[in-house]
C-alpha positions in Angstrom: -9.1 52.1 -0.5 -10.3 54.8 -3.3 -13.8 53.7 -2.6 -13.9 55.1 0.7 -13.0 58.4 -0.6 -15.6 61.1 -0.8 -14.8 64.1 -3.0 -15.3 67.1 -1.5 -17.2 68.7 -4.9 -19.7 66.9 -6.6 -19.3 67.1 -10.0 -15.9 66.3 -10.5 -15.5 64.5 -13.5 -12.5 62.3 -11.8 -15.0 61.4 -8.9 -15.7 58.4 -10.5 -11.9 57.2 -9.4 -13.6 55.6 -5.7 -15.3 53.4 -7.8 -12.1 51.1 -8.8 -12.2 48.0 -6.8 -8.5 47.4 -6.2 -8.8 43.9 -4.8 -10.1 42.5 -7.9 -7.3 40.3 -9.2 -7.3 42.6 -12.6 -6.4 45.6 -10.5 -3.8 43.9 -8.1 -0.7 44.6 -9.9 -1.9 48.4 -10.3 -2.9 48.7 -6.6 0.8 50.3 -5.4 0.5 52.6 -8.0 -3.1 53.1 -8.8 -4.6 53.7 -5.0 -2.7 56.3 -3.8 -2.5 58.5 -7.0 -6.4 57.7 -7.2 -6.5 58.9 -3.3 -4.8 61.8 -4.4 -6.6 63.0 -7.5 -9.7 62.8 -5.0 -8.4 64.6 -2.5 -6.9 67.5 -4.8 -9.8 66.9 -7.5 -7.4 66.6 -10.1 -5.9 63.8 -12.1 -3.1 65.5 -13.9 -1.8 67.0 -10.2 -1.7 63.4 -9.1 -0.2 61.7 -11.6 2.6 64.6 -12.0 3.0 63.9 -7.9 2.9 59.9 -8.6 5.9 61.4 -11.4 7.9 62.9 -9.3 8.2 60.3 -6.8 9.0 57.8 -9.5 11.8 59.8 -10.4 11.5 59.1 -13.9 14.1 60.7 -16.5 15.2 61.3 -19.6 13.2 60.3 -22.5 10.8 58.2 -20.2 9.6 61.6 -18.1 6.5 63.4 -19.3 4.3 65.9 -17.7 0.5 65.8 -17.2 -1.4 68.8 -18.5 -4.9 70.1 -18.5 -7.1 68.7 -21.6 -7.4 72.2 -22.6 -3.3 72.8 -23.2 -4.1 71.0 -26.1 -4.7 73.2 -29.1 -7.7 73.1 -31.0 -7.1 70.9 -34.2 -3.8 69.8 -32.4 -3.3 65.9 -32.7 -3.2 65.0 -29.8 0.0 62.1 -30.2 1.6 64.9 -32.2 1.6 66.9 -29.4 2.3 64.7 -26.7 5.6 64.3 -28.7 6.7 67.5 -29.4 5.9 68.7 -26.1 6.6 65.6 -24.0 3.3 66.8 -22.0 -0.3 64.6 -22.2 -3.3 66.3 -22.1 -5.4 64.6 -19.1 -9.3 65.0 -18.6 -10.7 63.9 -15.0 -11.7 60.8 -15.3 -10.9 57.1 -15.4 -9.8 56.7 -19.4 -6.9 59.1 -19.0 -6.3 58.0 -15.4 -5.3 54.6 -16.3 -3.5 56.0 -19.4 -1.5 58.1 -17.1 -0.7 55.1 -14.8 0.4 53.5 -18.1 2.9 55.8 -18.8 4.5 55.2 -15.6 4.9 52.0 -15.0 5.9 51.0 -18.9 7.7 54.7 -20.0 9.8 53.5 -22.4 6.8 51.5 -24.5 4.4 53.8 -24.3 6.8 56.3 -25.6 7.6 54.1 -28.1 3.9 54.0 -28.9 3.6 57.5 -29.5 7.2 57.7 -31.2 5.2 55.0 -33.9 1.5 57.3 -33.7 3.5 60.8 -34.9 5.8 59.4 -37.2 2.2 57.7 -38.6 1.1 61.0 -38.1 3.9 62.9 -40.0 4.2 60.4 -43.6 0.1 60.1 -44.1 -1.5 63.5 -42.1 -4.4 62.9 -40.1 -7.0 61.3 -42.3 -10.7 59.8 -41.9 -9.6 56.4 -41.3 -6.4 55.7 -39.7 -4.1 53.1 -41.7 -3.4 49.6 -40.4 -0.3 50.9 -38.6 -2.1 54.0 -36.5 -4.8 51.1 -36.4 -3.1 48.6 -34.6 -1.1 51.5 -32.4 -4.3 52.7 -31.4 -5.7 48.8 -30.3 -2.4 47.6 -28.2 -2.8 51.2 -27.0 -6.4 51.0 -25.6 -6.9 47.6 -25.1 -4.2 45.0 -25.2 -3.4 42.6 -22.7 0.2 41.2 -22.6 0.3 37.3 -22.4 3.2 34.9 -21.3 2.3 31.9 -21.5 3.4 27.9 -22.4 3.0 27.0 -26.0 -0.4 24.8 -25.8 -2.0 27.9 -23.4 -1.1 30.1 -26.8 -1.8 27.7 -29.7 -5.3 27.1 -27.8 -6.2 30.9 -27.8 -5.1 31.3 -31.4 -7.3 28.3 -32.6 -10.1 29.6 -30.3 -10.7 26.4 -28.9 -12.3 28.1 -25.6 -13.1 25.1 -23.3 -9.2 23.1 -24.4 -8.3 26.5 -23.0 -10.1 27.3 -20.4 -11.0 23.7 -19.0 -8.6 21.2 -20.4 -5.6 23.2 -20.0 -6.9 24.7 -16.8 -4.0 24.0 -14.6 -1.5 25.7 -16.9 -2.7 28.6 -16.1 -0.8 29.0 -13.0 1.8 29.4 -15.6 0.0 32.2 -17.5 1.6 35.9 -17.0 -1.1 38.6 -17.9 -0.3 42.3 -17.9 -3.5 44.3 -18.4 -1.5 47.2 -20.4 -4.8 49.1 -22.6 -6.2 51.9 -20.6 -9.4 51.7 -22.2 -9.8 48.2 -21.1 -9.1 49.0 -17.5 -11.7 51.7 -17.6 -13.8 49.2 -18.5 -13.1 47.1 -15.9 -13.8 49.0 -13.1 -17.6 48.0 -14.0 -17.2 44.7 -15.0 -19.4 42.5 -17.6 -19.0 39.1 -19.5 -18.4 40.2 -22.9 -15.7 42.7 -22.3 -13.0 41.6 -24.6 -8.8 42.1 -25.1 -6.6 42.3 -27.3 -3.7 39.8 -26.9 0.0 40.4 -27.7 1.9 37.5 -27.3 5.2 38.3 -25.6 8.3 35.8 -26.4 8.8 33.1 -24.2 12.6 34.4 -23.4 11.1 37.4 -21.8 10.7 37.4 -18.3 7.6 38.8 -17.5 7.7 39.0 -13.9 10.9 41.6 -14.8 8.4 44.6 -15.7 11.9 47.0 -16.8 12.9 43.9 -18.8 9.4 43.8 -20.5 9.3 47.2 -21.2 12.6 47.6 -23.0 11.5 44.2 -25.3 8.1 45.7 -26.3 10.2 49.0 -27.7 12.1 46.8 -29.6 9.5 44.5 -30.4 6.7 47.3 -31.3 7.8 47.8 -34.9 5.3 48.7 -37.9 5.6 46.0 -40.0 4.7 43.6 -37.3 1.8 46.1 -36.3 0.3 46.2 -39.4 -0.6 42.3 -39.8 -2.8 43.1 -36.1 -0.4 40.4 -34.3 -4.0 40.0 -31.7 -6.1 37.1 -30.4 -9.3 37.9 -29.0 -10.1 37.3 -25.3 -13.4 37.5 -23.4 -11.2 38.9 -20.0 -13.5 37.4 -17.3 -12.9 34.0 -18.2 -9.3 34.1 -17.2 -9.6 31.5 -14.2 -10.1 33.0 -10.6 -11.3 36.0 -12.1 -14.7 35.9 -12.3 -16.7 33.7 -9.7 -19.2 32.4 -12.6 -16.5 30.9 -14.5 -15.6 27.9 -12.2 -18.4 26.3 -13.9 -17.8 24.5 -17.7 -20.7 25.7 -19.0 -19.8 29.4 -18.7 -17.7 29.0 -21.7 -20.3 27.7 -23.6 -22.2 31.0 -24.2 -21.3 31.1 -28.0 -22.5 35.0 -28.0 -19.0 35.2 -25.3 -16.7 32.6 -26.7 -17.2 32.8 -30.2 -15.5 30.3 -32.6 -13.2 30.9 -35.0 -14.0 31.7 -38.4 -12.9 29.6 -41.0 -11.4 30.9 -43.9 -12.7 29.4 -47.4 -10.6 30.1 -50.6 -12.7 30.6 -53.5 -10.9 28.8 -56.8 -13.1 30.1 -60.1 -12.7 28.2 -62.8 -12.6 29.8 -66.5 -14.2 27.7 -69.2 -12.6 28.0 -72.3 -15.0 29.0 -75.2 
């Protein structure tokens, strides 16, 4: 396990990596993939090595395959989707953020390049401006911090109305019918020190996917990644710890109660103004 693991420098950036817990039940489907690439980046005190060895053994191809680089092979002024899609190469600091993104972009290729397809064509029609657009926006959020959800129909309509204890005490027992794939690499990072409030964003995925069938998954979000949708923000809020059996605390009904956590929805007033004819 990466915690065991003692760097042999201090002050690599990446030796933060023995820190991720990979028997917390947010990290077990990353565990085959994440613990020995995180072994290896310790070992070799460098992420981008590890990942490109994690790469090769994958034997990804075509359009799927990139290559990990130093964070200094990007230029200076260089955006950095822009050059992740000319080149096919992503610029990789030590350290958990672009660890996890790099562990992304192996086990879902063909979204992720289909998130970056999206960010330079963004890129290319509006330039690189002071705020982003609601398209770049929305790329950026499923990018760094959205959670993929499966789930029955009264798990979903309960999260979009916000009704946090129907979800997460009525409907309890559904939730051994709720399919979560952390996929933001951000919200991973945050993870590996993990507190109440920490919060996804959550794309539904269609109930004909099967989301057990992770090639199957990826190949739907390319299709189903397209701006228009983006642009409404197609994302529920939820507080990540109080997905049953993941945090200890949250066996107890009045955990969702903290309104601070579980916020409820706002309700949308329209304003009618009346004109008085003079």
């Amino acid at each position: 396990m990466a915690r065991d693991l003692s760097p042999k420098t201090e002050g690599f950036a990446g030796a933060v990596l023995a820190e991720i817990d990979w028997a917390q039940p947010w990290f077990a489907p990353w565990r085959e993939l994440g613990e020995p690439t995180a072994h290896r980046a310790l070992q070799h005190e460098n992420v981008a090595e590890a990942l490109n060895t994690t790469r090769a053994g994958l034997a990804l191809g075509g359009v799927s395959d990139v290559k990990f680089v130093p964070q200094s092979a990007l230029p200076e002024g260089r955006a950095y989707e822009d050059f992740i899609f000319k080149t096919a190469q992503v610029p990789t600091r030590d350290g958990l953020h672009d660890f996890f993104n790099g562990l992304c972009w192996h086990r879902f290729p063909l979204a992720k390049r289909r998130l970056n397809q999206l960010q330079a064509a963004e890129i290319d029609a509006q330039g690189i401006r002071h705020t982003r657009g609601p398209v770049r926006d929305a790329l950026t959020l499923f990018d760094e911090n959205v959670i993929l959800m499966h789930a029955p129909d009264a798990v979903w309509a309960a999260l979009q109305a916000r009704d946090w204890l129907k979800l997460f005490v009525d409907l309890r027992e559904q939730w051994q019918h709720v399919h979560l794939v952390l996929f933001g690499h951000a919200l991973l990072e945050k993870l590996v020190t993990p507190y109440k409030s920490i919060t996804a964003h959550v794309y539904h995925v269609a109930n004909a996917v099967n989301p057990h069938d992770e090639a199957a998954l990826d190949a739907w979000l390319v299709q189903d990644l397209q701006p228009a949708k983006l642009a409404t923000k197609p994302y529920e809020p939820l507080p990540i710890l109080g997905v049953p059996n993941w945090w200890p605390d949250n066996a107890e009904r009045a955990y969702y109660e903290d309104v601070n956590v579980f916020r409820p929805k706002r309700e949308v007033v329209a304003k009618t103004s009346q004109t008085t004819a003079t």
